[in-house]
N, C-alpha and C positions, 0 to 999 in steps of 0.2 A: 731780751725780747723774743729770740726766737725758740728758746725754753718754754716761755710761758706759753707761745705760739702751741708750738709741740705738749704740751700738757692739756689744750683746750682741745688739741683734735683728740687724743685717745679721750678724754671725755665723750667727743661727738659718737666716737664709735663703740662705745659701751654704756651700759646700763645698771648705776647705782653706784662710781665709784665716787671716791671721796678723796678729796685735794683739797690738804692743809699748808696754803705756806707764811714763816715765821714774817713779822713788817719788817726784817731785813734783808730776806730773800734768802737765806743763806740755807735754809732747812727745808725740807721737802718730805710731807706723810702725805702716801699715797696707799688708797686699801682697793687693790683690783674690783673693775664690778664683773656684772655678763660683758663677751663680746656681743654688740649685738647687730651691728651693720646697717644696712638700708640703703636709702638716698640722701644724700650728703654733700655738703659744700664746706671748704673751709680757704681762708686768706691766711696763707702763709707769709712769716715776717722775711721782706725781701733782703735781709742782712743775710741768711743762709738759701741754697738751694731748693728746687722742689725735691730732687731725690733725699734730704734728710729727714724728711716726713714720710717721702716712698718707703727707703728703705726697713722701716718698722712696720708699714702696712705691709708690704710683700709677705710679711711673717704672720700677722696678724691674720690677714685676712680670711685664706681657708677655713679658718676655724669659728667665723660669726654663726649668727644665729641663723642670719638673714642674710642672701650674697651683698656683698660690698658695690656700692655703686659709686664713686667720689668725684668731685669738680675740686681739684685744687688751682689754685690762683698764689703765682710768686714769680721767682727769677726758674726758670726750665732749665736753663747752662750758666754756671758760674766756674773759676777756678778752685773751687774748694770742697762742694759734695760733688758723687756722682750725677751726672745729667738725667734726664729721663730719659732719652735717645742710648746711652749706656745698659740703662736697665731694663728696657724695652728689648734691646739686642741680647744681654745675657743671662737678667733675671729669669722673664717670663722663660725662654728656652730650659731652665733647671728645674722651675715651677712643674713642669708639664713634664718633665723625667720622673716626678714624684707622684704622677697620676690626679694633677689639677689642672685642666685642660678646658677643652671647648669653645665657643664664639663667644662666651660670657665674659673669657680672659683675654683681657689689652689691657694697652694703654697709648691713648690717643693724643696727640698732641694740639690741640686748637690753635693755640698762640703760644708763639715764642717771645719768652722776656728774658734778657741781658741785665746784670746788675748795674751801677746800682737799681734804680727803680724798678726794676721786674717788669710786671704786665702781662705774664705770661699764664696759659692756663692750658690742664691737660683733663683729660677723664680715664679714672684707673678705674676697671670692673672687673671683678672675682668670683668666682660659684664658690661654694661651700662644701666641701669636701671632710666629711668624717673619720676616714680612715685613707693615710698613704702609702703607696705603693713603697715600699723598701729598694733601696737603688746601692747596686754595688759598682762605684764609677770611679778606679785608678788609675787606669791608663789613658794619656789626656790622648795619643794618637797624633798624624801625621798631620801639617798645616794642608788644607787642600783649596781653601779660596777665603778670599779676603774682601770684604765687606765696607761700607762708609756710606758717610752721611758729612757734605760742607754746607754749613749752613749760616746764613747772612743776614740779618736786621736791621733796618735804618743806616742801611752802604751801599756802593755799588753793588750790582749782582755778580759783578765782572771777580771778585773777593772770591765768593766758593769756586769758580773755574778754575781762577789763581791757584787757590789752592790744594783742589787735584789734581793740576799738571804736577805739583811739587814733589806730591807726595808720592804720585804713580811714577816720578823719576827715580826712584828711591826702591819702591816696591819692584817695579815689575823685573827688575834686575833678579827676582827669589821665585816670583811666579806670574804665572800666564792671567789666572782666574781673578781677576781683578774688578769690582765694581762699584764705582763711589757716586754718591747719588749727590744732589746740590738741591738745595732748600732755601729759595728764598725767598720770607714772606713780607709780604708790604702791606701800607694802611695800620687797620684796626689789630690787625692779625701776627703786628711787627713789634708789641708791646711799646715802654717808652724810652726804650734806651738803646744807644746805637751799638752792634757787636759785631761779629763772625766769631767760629768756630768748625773745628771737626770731630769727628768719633766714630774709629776704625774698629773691624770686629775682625778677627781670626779664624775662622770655622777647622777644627780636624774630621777625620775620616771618621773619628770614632763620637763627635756629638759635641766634642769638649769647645767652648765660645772663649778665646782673649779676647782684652779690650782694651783700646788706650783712648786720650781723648785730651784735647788743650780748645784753651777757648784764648778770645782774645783779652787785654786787659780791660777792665771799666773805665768808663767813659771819664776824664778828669784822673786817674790814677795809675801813675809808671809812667813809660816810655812805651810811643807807639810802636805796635806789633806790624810787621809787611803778614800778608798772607802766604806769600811763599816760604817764608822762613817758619810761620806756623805748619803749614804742611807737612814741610820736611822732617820738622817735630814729632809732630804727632806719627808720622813714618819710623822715626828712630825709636819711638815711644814704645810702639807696638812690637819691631822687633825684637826691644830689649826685653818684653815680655814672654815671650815668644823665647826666646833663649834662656829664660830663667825656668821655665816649664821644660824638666827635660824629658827629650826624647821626640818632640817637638822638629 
């Protein structure tokens, strides 16, 4: 379902292609149309993330006819794609090295949804950019502050506090520059299913963004997660990133 999901938005955002699939699903002829962009809604199947739809539009986008305006509706954080809060943090920042820039470019988050049910809804917008800037970027450079976002839906608030004490016991022992933000929406705004999560961003001296990110289990599936123990996760997460990137 969330194949099909994904075949019906690049429909949305082009003009004249063609999708043939076999009655048993197994084959797929697809004949590219124009990009052609606009204003746009699409309901993502809440079995996958929103960032699995993000991440082809990020690529996609620059190049429509029309700048890209989009309301997508699904799960915002799950365990399996990246969040929007990740790509928000480290996409757009790459995007805009390559000379796609401006107030045209976000991505906003309206409502946060947790799996399973989602309910969650963001708005991505893009300019249209013809030609990019060429980027010569090897050297990822020195960590110099560290970034985050705990965020909580249908739980106590008390959950994201939890969980940046955890994680800043962990962190601040490597640096000073620390600042984790707590997100927590309630009502209409809270989708329909209950969560927490986090997602830490690494900045160096030289522009280069790591990222790591854990969310909590779905509601009805696994064993329940403490938020401190998620913290300190997503803490080990990013430094193990962070080490793997060397020079770092």
């Amino acid at each position: 379902d969330f194949e099909a999901s994904f075949i019906r938005l690049i429909d949305k955002v082009t003009n004249g292609s063609r999708i043939e699939i076999n009655q048993t699903g197994t084959t797929l002829y697809y004949q590219p149309g124009l990009l052609y962009g606009g204003s746009l809604e699409h309901d993502c199947s809440p079995s996958r993330g929103i960032g699995y739809y993000l991440e082809s539009l990020l690529c996609l986008a620059p190049f429509m006819k029309h700048p890209l305006k989009i309301v997508l509706r699904g799960v915002t954080n799950d365990q399996v794609d990246p969040s929007v809060d990740v790509l928000k943090a480290t996409a757009l920042p790459l995007l805009k090295k390559f000379g796609i820039d401006g107030e045209s470019l976000d991505i906003k988050i309206n409502r946060r949804g947790m799996p399973p049910k989602g309910g969650g809804e963001i708005l991505f917008a893009c300019p249209v950019r013809k030609v990019l800037q060429p980027v010569q970027f090897t050297d990822p450079g020195k960590i110099k502050r560290i970034r985050g976002t705990a965020y909580s839906v249908r739980v106590s608030p008390q959950m994201a506090n939890r969980m940046v004490e955890s994680a800043r016991g962990i962190l601040n022992k490597f640096l000073p520059d620390i600042y984790i933000y707590t997100d927590h929406m309630k009502g209409v705004n809270s989708g329909k299913s209950p969560g927490f999560g986090m997602c830490l961003t690494a900045e160096t001296i030289n522009g280069t963004i790591l990222s790591a990110e854990l969310a909590s289990n779905p509601q009805g599936q696994g064993a329940a997660v403490l938020p401190e123990e998620l913290g300190q996760n997503c803490a080990k997460l990013l430094l193990e990133e962070i080490y793997r990137v060397s020079g770092c």
